[in-house]
C-alpha positions in Angstrom: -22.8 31.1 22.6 -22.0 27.2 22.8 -24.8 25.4 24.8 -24.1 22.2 26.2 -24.6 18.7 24.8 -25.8 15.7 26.3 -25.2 12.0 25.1 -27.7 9.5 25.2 -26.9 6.5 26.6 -29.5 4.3 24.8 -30.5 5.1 21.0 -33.6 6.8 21.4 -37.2 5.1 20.2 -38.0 7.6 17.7 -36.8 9.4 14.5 -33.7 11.7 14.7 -33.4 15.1 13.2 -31.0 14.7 10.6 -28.4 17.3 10.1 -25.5 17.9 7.3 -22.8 20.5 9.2 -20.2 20.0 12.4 -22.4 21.7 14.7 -26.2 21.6 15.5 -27.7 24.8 15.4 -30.7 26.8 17.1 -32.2 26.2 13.3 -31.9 22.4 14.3 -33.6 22.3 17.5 -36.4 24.6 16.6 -37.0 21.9 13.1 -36.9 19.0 16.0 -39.0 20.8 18.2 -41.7 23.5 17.9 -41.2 24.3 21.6 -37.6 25.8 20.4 -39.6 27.7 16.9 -38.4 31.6 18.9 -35.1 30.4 19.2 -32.5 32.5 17.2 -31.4 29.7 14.1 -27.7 30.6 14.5 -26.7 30.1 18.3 -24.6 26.9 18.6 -26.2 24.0 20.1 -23.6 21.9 20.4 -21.2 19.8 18.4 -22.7 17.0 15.9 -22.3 13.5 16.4 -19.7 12.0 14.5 -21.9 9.8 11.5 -23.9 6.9 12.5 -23.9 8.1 16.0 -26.9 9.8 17.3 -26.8 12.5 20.1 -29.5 13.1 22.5 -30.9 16.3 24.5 -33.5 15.0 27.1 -36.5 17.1 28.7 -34.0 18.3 31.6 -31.4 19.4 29.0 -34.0 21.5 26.9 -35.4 23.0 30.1 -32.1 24.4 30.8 -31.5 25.3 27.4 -34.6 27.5 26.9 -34.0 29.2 30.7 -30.9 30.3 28.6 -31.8 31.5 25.9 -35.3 33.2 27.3 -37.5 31.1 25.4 -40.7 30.0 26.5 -41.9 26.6 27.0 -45.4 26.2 26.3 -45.4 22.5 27.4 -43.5 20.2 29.0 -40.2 19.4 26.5 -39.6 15.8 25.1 -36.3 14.3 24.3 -35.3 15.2 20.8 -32.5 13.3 18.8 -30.0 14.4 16.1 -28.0 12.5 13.9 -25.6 13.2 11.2 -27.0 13.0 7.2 -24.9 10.1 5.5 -25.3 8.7 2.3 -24.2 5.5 0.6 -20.4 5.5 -1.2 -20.8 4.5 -5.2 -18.3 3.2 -7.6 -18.9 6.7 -9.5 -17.2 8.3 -6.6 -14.7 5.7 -5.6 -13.4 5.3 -9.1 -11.0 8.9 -9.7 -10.0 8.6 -6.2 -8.6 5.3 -6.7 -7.1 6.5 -10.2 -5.8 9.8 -8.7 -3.7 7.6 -6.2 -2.6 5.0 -8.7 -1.1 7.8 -11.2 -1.3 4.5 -13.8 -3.2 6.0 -17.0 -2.9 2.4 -18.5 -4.1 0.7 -15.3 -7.4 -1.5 -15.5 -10.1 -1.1 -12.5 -12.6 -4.1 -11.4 -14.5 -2.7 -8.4 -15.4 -5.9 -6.7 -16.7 -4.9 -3.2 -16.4 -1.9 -0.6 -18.1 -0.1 2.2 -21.7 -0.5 2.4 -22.1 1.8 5.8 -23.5 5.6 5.0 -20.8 7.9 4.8 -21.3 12.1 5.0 -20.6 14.1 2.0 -16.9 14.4 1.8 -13.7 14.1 -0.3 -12.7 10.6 -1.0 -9.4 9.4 -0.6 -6.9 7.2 -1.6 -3.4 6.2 -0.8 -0.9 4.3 -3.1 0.9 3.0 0.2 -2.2 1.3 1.4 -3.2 -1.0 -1.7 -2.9 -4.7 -0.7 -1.9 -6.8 -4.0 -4.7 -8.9 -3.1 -6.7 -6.1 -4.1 -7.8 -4.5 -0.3 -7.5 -1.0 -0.1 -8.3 1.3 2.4 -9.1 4.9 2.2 -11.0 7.1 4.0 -13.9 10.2 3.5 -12.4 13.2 4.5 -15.4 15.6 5.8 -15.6 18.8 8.0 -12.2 20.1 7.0 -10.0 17.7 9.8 -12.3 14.8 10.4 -12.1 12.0 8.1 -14.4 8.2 7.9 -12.5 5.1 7.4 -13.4 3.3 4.3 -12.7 0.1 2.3 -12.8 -1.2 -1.7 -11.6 -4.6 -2.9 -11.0 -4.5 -6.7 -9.0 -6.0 -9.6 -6.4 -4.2 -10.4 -4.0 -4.3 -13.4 -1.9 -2.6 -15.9 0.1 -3.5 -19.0 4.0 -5.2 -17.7 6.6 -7.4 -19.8 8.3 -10.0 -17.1 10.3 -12.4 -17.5 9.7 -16.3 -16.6 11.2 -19.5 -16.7 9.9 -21.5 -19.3 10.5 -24.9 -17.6 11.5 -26.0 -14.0 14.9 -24.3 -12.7 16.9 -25.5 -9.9 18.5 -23.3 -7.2 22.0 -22.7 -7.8 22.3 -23.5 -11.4 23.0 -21.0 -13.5 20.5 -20.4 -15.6 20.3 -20.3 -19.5 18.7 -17.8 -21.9 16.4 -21.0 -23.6 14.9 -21.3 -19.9 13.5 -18.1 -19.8 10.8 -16.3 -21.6 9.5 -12.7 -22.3 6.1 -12.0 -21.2 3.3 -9.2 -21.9 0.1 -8.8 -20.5 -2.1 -7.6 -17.7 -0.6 -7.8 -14.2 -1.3 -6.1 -10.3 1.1 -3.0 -11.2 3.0 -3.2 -7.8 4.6 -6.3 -7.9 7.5 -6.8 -6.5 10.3 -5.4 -9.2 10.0 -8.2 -12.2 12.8 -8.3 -14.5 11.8 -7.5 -18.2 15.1 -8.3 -20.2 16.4 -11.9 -20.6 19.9 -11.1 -20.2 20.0 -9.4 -17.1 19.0 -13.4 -15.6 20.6 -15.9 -17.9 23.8 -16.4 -16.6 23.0 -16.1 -13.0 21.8 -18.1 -10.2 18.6 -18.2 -8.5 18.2 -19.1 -4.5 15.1 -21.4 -4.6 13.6 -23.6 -6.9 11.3 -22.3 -9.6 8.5 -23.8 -11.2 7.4 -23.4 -15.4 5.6 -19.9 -15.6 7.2 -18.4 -12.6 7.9 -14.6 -13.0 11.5 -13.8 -11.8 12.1 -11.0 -9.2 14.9 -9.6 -8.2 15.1 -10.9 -4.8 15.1 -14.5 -6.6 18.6 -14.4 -8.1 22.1 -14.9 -6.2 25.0 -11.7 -6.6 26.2 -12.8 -9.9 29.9 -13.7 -9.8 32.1 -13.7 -13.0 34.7 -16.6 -10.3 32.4 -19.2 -8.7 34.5 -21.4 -6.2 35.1 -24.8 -8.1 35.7 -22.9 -11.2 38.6 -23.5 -13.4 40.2 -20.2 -14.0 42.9 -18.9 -16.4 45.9 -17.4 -13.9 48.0 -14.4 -15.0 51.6 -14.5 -12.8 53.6 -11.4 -13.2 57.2 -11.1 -11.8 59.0 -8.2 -12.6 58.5 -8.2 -16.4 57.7 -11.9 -16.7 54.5 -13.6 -17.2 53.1 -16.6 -16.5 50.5 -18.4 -17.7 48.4 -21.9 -16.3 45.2 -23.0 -15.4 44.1 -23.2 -11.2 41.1 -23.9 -9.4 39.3 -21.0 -7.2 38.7 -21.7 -3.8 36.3 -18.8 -3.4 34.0 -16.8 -5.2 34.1 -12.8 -6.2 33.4 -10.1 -8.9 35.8 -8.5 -10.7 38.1 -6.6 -8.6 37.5 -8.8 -5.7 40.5 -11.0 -3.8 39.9 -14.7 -4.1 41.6 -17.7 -3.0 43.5 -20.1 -5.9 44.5 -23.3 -5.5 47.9 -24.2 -7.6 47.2 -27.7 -9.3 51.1 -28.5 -9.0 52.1 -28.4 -5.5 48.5 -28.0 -3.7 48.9 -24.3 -2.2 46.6 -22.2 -1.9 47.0 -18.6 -3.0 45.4 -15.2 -3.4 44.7 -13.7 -6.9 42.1 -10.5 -7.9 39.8 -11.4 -10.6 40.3 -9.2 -13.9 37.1 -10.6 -15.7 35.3 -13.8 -15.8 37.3 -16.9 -15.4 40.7 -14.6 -15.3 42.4 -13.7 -12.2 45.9 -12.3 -11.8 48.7 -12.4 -9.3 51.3 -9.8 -9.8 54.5 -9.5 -7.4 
């Protein structure tokens, strides 16, 4: 039999009966009160209050609850309180959660700060998607089978990475040599954004914003690499029928190879289209 609840409106002047399961039991009441000792331990009070709430049954509420359950009262009933039995988080259990969500055996683990509030005994919880690369992470304390406690750790984290940086100031939109660059080791936040860890996937190409000395490079920081940048000299390859010609144009556009581009001819000054066959080498067949 469920027996109803009542919430208190003001936290009550005096010391809770703590309990550790969902629901508060006859058990409960009769430890909280010695008016409720005859009543059976395993009817259902009511639910418990979620953690660092505390629920309250006044004098009126434990009249009608002993009417119920024919128990006697041999005085007149006080307000009792219950609350729910927390404890404080440690790094001992925050640690193989946090290492269980990272899947990094190499990774490194500073705990700097985290939840100081008292939490029930649960299964911690950690999720790869909410780790902040300044180190925030939020997780929660999953409890009672379905109901689960927010929580929070701020730590160092880090794991073994190669990069790639420039070795001394780059402009955007020059293309960038192999002696600006230089291959790095060492302890970074493992969720960077995608670093590059081979020199010659970057020299050659461009990058779209100025970069300082010791700069990682990223992905997102380098242009499409063409093999025809507009301005560029090319070699033009003109085949009529089974002639060939040979001379040097200037493209008007830019592509990869395959692409259509715009050629200028350096004789009469028309412009012309052409499909680029590698770098620097486009061809116009007819």
């Amino acid at each position: 039999m469920r027996l109803p609840l009542l919430f208190a409106a003001i936290l009550p002047a005096f010391a809770c009966q703590v309990i550790d399961t969902d629901r508060i039991f006859g058990k409960d009441l009769a430890a909280a009160s010695a008016l409720f000792a005859s009543l059976d331990p395993k009817v259902v009070v009511g639910a418990a209050p979620v953690p660092g709430i505390q629920r309250v049954l006044r004098p009126e509420e434990l009249v009608r609850l002993a009417k119920q359950n024919n128990v006697s009262l041999s005085e007149p009933a006080v307000a009792v309180c219950f609350e729910r039995a927390t404890e404080p988080l440690t790094a001992e259990q925050l640690l193989p959660a946090m290492r269980q969500a990272l899947a990094i055996e190499t990774a490194q683990i500073e705990i700097l700060e985290f939840s100081h509030v008292g939490v029930p005994r649960g299964t911690v919880e950690f999720s790869k998607s909410s780790l902040m690369p300044n180190g925030m992470w939020r997780g929660r304390i999953v409890y009672d089978q379905n109901r689960s406690m927010p929580i929070w750790v701020k730590a160092r984290i880090t794991a073994e990475r190669t990069w790639v940086e420039a070795s001394e100031p780059i402009a955007v939109g020059k293309v960038i040599e192999a002696s600006q660059l230089i291959l790095k080791t060492g302890p970074r936040f493992p969720f960077d954004p995608p670093l590059i860890a081979t020199v010659d996937l970057i020299a050659g190409r461009k990058l779209l914003r100025n970069v300082a000395a010791g700069t990682p490079i990223a992905l997102p920081m380098l242009a499409i690499a063409h093999d025809v940048e507009r301005g560029d000299l090319v070699a033009v390859e003109v085949k009529v029928g089974g002639a060939i010609l040979d001379f040097e144009a200037t493209a008007e556009s830019s592509g990869r190879k395959g692409d259509t581009i715009m050629i200028k001819n350096p004789e009469n000054g028309r412009s012309f289209q052409a499909k680029i066959q590698d770098k620097g080498h486009v061809l116009v067949q007819k």
